[in-house]
N, CA, C and O of each residue as an XYZ file, in Angstrom:
768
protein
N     -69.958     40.272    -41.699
C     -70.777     40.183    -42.899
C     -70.043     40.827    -44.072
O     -69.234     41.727    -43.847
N     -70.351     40.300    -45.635
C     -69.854     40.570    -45.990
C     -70.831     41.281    -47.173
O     -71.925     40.731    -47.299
N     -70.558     42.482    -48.088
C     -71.204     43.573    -49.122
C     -70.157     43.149    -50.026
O     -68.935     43.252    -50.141
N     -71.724     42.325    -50.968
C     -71.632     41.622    -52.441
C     -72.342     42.786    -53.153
O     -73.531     43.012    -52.925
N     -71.655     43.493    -53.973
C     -72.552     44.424    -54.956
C     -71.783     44.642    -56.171
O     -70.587     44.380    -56.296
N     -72.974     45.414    -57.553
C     -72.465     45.495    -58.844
C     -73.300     46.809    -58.950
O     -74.411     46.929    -58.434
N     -72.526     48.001    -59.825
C     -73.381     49.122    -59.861
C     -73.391     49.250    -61.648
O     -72.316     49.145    -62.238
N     -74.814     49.505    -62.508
C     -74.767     49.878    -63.374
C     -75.676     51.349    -63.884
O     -76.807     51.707    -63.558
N     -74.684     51.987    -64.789
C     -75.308     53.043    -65.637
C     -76.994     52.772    -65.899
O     -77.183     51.682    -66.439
N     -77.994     53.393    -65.679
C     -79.514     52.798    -66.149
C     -79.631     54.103    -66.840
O     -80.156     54.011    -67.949
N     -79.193     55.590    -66.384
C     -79.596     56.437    -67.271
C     -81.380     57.120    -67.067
O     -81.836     57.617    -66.037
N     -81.894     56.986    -68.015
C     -83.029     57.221    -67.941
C     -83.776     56.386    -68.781
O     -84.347     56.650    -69.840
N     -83.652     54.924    -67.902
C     -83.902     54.011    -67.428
C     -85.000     53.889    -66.026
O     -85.973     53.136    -66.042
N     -84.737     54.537    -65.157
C     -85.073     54.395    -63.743
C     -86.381     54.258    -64.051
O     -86.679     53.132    -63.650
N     -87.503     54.857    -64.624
C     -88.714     54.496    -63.941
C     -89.197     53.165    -64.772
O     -90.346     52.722    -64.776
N     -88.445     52.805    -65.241
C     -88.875     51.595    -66.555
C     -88.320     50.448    -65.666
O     -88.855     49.340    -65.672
N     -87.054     50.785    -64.773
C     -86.809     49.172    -63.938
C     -87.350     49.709    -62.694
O     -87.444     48.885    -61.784
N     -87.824     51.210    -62.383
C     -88.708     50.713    -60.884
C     -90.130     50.030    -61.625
O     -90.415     49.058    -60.924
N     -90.942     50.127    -62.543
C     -91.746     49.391    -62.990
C     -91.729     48.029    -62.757
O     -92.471     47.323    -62.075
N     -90.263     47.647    -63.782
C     -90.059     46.083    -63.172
C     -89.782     45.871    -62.420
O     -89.974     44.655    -62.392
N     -89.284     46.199    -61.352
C     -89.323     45.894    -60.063
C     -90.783     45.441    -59.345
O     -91.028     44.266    -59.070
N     -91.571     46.387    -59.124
C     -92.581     46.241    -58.731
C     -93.390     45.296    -59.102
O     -94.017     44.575    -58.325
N     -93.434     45.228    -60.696
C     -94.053     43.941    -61.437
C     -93.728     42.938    -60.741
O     -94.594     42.295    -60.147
N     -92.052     42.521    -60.664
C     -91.558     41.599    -60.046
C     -91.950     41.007    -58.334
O     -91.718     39.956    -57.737
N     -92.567     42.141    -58.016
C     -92.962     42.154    -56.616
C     -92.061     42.532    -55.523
O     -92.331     42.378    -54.332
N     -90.751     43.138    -56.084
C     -90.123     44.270    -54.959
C     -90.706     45.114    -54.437
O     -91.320     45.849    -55.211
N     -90.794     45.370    -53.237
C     -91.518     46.548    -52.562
C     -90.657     47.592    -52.223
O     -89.686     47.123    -51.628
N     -90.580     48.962    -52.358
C     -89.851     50.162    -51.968
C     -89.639     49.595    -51.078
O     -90.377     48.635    -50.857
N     -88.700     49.850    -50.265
C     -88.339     50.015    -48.813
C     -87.947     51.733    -48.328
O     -87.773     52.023    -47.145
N     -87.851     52.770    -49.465
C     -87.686     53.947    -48.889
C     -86.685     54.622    -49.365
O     -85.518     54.235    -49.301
N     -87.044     55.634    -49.854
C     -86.106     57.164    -50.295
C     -85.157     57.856    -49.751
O     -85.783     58.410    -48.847
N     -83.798     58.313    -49.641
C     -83.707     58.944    -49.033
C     -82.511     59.736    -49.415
O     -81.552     59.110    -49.865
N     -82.428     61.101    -49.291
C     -81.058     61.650    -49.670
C     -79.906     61.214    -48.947
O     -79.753     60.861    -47.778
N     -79.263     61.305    -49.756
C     -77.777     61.051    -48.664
C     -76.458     61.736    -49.557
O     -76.184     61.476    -50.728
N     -75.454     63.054    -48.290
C     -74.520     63.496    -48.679
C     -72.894     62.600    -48.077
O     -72.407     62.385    -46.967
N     -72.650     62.412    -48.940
C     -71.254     61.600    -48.501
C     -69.999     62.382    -48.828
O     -69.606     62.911    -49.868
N     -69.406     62.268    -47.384
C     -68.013     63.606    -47.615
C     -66.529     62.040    -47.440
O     -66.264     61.437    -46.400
N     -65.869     61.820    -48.846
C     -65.045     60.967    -48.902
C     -63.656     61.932    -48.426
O     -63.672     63.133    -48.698
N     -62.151     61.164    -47.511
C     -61.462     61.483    -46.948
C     -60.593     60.413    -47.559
O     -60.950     59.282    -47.889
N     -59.150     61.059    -47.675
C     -58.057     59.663    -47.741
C     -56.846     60.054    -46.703
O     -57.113     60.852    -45.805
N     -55.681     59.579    -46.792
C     -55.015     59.862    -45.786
C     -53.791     60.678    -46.913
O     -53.647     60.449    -48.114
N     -52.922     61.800    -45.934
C     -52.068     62.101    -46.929
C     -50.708     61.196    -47.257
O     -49.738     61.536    -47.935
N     -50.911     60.083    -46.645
C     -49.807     58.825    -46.869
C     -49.902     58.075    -48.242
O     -48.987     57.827    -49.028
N     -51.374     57.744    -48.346
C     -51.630     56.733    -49.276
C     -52.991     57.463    -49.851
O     -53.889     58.037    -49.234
N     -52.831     57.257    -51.102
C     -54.230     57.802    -51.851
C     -55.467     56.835    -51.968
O     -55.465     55.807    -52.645
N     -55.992     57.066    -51.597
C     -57.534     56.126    -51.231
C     -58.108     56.047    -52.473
O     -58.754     55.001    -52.529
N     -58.198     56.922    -53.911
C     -58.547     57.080    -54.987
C     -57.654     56.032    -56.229
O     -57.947     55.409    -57.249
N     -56.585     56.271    -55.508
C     -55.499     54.882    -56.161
C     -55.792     53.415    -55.654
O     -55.883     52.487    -56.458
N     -55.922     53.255    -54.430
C     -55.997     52.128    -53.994
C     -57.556     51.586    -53.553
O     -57.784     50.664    -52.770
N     -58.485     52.352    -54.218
C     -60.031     52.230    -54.220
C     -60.821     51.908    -52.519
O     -61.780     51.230    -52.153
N     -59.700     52.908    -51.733
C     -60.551     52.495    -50.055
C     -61.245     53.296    -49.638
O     -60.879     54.468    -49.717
N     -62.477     52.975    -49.053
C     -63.594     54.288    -48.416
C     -63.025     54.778    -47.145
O     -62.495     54.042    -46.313
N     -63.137     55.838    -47.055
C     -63.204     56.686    -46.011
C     -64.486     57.681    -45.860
O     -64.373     58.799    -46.361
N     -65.638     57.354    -45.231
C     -66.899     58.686    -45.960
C     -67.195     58.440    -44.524
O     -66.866     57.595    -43.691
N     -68.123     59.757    -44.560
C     -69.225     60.318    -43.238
C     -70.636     61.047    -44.132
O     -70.720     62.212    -44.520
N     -71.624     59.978    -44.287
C     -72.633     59.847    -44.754
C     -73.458     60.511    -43.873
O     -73.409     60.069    -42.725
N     -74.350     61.625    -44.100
C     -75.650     62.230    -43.957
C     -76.687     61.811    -44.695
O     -76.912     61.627    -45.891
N     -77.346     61.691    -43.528
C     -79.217     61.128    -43.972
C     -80.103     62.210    -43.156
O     -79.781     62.867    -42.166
N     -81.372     62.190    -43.911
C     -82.513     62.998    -42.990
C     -82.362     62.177    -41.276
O     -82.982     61.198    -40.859
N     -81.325     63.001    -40.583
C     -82.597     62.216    -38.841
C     -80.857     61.176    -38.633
O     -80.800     60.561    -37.568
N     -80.017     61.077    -39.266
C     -78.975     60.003    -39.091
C     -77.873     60.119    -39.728
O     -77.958     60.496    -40.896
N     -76.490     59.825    -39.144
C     -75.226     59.546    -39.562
C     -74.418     58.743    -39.249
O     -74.409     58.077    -38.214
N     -73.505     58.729    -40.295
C     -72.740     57.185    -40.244
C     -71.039     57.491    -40.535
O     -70.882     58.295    -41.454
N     -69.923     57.054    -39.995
C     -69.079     57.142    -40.922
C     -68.720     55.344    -41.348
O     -68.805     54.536    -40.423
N     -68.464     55.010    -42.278
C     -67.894     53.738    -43.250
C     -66.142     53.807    -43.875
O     -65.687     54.499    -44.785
N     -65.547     52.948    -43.109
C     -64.407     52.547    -43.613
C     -64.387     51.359    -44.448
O     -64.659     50.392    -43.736
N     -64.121     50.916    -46.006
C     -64.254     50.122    -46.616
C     -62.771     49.988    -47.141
O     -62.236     51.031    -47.514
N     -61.739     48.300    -47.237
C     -60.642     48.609    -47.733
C     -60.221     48.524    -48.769
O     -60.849     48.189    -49.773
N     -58.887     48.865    -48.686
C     -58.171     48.536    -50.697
C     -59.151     47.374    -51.461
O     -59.412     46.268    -50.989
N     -59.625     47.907    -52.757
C     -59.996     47.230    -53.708
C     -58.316     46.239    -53.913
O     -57.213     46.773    -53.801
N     -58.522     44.872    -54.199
C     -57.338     43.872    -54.486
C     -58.381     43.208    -55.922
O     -59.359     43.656    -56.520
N     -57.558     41.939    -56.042
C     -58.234     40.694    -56.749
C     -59.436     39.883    -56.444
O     -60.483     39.520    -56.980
N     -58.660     39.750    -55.105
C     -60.099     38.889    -54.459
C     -61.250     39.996    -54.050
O     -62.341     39.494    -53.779
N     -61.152     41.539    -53.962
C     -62.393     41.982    -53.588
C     -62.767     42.860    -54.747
O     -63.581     43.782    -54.804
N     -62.140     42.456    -55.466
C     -63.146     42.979    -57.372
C     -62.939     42.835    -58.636
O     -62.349     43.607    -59.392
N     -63.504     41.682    -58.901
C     -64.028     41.223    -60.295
C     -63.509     41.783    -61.326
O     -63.784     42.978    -61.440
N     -62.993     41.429    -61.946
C     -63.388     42.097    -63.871
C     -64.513     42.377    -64.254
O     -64.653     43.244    -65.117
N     -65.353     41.864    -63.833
C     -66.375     42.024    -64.334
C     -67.392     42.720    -63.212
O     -68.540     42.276    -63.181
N     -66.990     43.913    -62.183
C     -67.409     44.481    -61.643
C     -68.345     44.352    -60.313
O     -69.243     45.145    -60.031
N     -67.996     43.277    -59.592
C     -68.326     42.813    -58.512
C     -67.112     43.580    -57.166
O     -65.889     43.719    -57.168
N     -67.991     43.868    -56.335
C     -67.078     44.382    -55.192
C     -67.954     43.016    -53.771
O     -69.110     42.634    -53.589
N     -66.849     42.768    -53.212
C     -66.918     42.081    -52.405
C     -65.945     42.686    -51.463
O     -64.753     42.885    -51.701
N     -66.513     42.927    -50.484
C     -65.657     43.943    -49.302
C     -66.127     43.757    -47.511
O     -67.338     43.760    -47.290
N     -65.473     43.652    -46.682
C     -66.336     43.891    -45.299
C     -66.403     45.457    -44.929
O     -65.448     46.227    -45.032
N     -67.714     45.802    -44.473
C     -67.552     47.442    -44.307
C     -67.569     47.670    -43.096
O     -68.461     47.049    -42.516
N     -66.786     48.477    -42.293
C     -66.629     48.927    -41.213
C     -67.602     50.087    -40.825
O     -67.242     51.184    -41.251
N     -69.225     50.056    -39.815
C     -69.495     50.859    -40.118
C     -69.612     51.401    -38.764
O     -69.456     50.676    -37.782
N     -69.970     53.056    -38.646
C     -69.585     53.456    -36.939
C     -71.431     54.510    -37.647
O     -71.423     55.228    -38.646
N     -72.696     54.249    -36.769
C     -73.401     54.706    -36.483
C     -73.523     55.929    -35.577
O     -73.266     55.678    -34.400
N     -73.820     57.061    -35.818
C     -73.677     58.193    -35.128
C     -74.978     58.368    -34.597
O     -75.989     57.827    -35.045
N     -74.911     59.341    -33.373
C     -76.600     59.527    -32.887
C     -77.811     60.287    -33.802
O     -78.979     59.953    -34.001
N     -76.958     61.555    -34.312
C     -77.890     61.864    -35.483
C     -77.248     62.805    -36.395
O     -76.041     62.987    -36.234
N     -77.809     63.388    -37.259
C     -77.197     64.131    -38.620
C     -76.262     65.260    -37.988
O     -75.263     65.721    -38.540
N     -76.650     65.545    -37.007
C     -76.129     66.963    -36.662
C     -74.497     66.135    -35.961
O     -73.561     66.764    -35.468
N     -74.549     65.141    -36.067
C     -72.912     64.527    -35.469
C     -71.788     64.498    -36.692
O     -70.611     64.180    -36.525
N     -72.345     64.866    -37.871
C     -71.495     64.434    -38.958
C     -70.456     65.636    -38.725
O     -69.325     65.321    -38.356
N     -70.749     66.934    -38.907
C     -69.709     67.798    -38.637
C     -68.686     67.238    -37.830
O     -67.557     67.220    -38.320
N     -68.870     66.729    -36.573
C     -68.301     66.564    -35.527
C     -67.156     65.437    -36.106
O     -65.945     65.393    -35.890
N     -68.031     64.538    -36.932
C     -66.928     63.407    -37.360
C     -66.158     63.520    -38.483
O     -65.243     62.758    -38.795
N     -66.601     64.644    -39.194
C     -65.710     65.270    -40.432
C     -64.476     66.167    -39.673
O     -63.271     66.087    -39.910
N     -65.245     67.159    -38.561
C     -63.998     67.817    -37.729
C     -62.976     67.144    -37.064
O     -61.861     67.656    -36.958
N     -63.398     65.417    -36.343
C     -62.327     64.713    -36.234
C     -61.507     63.772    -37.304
O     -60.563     63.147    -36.820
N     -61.739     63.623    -38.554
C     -61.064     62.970    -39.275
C     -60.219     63.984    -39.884
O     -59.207     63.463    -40.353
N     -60.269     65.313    -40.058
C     -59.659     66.130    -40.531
C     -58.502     66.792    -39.408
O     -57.518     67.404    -39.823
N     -58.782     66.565    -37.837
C     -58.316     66.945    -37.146
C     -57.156     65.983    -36.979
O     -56.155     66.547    -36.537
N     -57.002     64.553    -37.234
C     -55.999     63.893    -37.279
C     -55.284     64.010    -38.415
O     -54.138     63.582    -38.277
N     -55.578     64.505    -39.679
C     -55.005     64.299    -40.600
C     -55.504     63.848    -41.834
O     -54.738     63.530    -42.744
N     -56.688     63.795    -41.934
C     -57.562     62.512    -43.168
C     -57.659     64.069    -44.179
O     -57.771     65.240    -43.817
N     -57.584     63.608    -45.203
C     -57.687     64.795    -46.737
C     -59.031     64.775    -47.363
O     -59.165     64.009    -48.317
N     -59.983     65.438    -47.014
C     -61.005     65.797    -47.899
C     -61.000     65.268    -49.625
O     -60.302     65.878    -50.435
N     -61.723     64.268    -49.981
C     -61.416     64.210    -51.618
C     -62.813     64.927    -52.258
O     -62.788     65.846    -53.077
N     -63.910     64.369    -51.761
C     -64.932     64.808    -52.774
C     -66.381     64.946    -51.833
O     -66.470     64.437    -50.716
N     -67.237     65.544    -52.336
C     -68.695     65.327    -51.805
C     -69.675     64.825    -52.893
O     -69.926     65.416    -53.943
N     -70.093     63.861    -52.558
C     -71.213     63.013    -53.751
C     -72.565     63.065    -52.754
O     -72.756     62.277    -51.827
N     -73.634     64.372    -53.216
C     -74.879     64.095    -53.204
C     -75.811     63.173    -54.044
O     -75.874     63.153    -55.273
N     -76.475     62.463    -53.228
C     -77.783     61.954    -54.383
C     -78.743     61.341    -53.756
O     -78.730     61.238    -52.530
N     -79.702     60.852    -54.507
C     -81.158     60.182    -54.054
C     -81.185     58.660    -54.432
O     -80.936     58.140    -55.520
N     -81.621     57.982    -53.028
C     -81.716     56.542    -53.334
C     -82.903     55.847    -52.789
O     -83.404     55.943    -51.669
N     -83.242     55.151    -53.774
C     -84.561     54.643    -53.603
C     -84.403     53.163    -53.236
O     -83.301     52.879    -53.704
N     -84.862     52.159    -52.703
C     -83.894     50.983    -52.394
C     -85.636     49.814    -52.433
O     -86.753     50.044    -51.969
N     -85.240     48.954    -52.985
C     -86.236     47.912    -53.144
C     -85.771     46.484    -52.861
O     -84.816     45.867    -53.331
N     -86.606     46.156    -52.056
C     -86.643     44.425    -51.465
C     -87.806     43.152    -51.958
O     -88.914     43.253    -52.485
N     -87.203     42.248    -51.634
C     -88.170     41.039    -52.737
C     -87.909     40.430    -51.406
O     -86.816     40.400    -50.842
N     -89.360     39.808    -50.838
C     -89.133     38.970    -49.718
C     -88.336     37.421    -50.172
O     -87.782     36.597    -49.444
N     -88.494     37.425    -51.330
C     -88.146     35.924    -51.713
C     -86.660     35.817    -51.930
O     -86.066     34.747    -52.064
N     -85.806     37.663    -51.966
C     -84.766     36.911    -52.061
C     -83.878     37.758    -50.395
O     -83.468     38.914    -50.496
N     -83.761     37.189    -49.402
C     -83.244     37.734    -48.231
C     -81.462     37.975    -48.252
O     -80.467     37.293    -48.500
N     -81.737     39.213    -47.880
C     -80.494     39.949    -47.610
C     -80.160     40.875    -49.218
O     -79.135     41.546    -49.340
N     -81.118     40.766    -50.251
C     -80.732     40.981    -51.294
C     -81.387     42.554    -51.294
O     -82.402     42.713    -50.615
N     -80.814     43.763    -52.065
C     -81.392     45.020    -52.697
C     -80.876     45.503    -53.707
O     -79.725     45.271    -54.077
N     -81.679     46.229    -54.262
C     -81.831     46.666    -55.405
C     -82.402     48.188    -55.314
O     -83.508     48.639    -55.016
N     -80.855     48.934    -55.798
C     -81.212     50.631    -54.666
C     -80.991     51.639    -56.746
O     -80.248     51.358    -57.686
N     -81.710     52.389    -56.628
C     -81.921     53.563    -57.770
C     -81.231     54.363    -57.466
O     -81.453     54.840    -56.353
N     -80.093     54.911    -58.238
C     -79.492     56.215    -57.268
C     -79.244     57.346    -58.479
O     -78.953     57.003    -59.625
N     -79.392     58.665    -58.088
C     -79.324     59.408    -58.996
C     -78.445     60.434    -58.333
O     -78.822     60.981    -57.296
N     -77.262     60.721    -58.902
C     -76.488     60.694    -58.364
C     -75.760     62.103    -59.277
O     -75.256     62.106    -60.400
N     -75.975     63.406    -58.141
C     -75.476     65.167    -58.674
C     -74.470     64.869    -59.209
O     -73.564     64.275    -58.624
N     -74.424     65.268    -60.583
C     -73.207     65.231    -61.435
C     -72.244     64.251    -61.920
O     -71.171     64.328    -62.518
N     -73.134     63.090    -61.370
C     -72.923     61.619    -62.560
C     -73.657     61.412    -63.233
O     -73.355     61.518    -64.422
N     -75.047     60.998    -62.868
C     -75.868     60.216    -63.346
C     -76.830     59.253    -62.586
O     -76.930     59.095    -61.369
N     -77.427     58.724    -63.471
C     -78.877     57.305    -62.648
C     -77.788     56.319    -63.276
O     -77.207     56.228    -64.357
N     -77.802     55.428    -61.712
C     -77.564     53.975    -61.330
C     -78.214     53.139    -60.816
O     -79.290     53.162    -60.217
N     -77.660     52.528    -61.017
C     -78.839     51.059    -60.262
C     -77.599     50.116    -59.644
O     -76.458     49.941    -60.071
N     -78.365     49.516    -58.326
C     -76.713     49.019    -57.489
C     -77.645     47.668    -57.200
O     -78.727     47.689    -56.614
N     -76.845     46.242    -57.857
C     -77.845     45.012    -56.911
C     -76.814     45.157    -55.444
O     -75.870     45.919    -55.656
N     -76.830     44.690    -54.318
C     -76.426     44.304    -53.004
C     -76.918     43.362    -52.723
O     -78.122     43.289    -52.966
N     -76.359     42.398    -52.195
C     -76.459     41.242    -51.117
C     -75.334     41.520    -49.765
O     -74.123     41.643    -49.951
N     -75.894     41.579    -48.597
C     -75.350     41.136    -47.050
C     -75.363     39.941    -47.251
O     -76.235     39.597    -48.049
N     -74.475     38.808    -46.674
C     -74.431     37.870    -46.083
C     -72.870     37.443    -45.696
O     -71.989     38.302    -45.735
N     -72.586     36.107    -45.331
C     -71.463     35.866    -44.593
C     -70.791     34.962    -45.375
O     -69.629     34.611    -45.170
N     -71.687     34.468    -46.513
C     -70.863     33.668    -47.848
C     -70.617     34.658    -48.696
O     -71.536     35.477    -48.675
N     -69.721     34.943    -49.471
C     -69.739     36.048    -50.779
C     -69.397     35.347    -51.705
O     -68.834     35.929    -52.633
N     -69.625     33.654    -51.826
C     -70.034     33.320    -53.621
C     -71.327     33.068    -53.411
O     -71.806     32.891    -54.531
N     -72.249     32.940    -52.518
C     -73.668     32.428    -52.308
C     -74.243     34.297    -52.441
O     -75.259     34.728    -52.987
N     -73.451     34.850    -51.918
C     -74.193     36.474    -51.945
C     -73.918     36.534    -53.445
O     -74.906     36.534    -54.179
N     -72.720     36.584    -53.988
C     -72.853     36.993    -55.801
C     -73.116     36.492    -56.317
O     -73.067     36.996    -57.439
N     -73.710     34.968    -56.324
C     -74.850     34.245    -57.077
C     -76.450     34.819    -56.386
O     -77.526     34.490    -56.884
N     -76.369     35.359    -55.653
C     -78.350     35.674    -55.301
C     -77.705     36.926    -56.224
O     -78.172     37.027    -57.358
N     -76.223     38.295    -55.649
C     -77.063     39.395    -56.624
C     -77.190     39.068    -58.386
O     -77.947     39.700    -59.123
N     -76.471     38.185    -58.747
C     -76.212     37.791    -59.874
C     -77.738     37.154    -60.648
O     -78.195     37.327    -61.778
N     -78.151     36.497    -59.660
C     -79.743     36.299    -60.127
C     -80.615     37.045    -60.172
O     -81.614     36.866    -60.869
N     -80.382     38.233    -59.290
C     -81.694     39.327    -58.801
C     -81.152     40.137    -60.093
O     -81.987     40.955    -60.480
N     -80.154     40.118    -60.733
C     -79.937     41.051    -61.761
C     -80.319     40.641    -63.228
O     -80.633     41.478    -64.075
N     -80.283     39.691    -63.395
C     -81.397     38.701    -64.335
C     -82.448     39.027    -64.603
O     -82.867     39.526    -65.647
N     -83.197     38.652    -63.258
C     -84.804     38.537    -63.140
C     -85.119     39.723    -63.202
O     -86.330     39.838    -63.015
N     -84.344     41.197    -63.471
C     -84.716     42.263    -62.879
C     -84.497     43.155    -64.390
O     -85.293     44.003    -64.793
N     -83.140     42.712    -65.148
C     -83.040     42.787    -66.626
C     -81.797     44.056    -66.136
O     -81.240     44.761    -66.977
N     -81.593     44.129    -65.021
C     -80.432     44.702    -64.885
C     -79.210     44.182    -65.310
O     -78.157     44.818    -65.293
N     -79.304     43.336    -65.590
C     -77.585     42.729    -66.601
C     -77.727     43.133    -68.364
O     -76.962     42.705    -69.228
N     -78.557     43.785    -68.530
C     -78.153     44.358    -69.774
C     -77.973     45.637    -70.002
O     -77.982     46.068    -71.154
N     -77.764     46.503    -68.834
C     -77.122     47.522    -68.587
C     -75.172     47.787    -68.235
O     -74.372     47.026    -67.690
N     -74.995     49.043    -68.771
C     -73.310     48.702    -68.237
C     -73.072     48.535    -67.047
O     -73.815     48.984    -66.175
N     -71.997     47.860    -66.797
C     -71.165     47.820    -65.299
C     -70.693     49.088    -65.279
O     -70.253     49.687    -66.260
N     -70.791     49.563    -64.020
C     -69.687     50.840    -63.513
C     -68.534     50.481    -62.736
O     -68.960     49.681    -61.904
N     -67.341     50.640    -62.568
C     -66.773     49.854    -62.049
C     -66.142     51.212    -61.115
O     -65.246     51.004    -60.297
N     -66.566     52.256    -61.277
C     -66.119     53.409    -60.364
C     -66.411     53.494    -59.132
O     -66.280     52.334    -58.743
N     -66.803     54.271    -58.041
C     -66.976     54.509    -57.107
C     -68.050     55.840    -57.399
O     -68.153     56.306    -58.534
N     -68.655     56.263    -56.497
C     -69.479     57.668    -56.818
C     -68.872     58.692    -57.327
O     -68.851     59.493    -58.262
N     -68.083     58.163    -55.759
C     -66.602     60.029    -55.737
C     -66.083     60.343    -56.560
O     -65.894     61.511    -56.900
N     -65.549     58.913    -57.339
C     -64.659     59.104    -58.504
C     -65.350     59.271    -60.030
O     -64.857     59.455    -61.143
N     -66.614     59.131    -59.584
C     -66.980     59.069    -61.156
C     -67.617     61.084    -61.146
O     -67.778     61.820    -62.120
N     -67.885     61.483    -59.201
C     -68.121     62.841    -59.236
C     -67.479     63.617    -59.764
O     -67.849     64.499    -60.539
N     -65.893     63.244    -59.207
C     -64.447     63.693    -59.294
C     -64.296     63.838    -60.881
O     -63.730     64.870    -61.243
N     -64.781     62.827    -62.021
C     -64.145     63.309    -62.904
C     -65.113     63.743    -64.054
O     -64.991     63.744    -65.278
N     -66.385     64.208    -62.983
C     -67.448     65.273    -64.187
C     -66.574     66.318    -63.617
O     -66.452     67.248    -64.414
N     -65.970     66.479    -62.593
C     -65.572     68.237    -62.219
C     -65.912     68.349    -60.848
O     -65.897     69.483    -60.371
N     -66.272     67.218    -59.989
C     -66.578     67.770    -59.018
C     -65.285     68.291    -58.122
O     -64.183     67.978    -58.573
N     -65.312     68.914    -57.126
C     -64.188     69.320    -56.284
C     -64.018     68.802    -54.527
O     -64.965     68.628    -53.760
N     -62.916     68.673    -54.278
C     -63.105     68.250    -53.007
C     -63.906     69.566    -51.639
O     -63.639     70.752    -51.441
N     -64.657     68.866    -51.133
C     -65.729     68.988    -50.397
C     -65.138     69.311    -48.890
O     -64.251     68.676    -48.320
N     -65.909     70.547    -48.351
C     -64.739     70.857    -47.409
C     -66.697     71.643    -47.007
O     -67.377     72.609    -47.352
N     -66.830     70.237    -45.959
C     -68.301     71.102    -44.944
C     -68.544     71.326    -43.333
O     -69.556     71.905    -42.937
C-alpha cells in the first residue's frame, strides 16, 4: 500500500476546519498523543535525503516506521509525498525503549524528538481517506489530508478532493517533515 499525503500550516485555524469537518460529516475517529524519536544512520543523513527512521509512542502502543529517500517520483512540487511505509508494530508502549535501545545499539544517530496531538477524522464517503489535526510542540497546528491505497494517482486525486471540499487547499503547503520543522525552531536531538 501506498501513503498519499499533503501537510498544511492551519495555525489557529483548527477549530474552524474541525467545524468544517464535521459540517461536512467527518466523524472523529480519535485523539491521541504521540512521541516520535527520529534516527538516521551515521553513513547517510536521513535529514538530507528526507528518509524516516522513527519509534512512535502512543497511549497502550508502539510502532517503529521506516519510510524512504524523498526522490521525484515520491514528492511533488507542490507538496505531495507518495511513499510505501515500512511499518513494525510493537506489543506495547513500554517496547519503545527497547526499540530505541536496539537502533542505537547498531549504530542509528538520534536526530530529534517531535511531541504532539492528533486528532484524525473520516468521511465514510471517501474510503481510505483522513484528515488528521496535529499540533505539534514547537512547530505549530497542521492539518495532514492522507489517502492508503494501492493506486497513488487515484489516492492523490481522492486527497486532492477531500482538500477542496474541506477548504484545506487554501492553506500553505508544508513541505517539511515534523522533525525538521522541530529541528529548526531549536529543537535538539532526543536521546530517551
Amino acid at each position: 500500500m501506498i501513503e498519499v499525503e499533503r501537510k498544511r500550516e492551519i495555525g489557529a485555524d483548527a477549530e474552524k476546519l474541525k467545524a468544517r469537518l464535521a459540517e461536512l460529516g467527518f466523524e472523529e475517529a480519535g485523539t491521541a498523543t504521540e512521541t516520535d524519536t527520529y534516527y538516521s544512520r551515521p553513513d547517510i543523513d536521513f535529514l538530507e535525503t528526507v528518509e524516516c527512521l522513527r519509534v512512535r509512542r502512543r497511549p497502550g502502543s508502539a510502532e517503529v516506521t521506516y519510510k524512504p529517500a524523498s526522490t521525484t517520483a515520491t514528492r511533488t512540487a507542490d507538496g505531495v509525498i507518495a511513499k510505501k511505509e515500512t511499518n513494525l508494530a510493537l506489543p506495547g508502549a513500554e517496547h519503545a525503549a527497547d526499540a530505541e535501545a536496539l537502533l542505537e545499539a547498531i549504530g542509528m544517530v538520534p536526530l530529534a524528538r517531535v511531541d504532539k496531538t492528533r486528532t484524525s477524522y473520516r468521511h465514510p464517503g471517501h474510503t481510505g481517506a483522513t484528515v488528521s489535526v496535529d499540533a505539534v510542540a514547537g512547530a505549530g497546528v497542521f492539518a495532514e489530508a492522507e489517502v492508503i491505497g494501492g493506486d497513488a494517482e487515484a489516492a492523490a486525486e481522492l486527497m486532492a478532493e477531500v482538500e477542496r471540499e474541506t477548504g484545506l487547499d487554501a492553506y500553505p503547503v508544508v513541505v517539511l517533515p515534523y522533525r525538521d520543522l522541530v529541528l529548526a525552531a531549536g529543537g535538539q536531538p532526543s536521546r530517551t
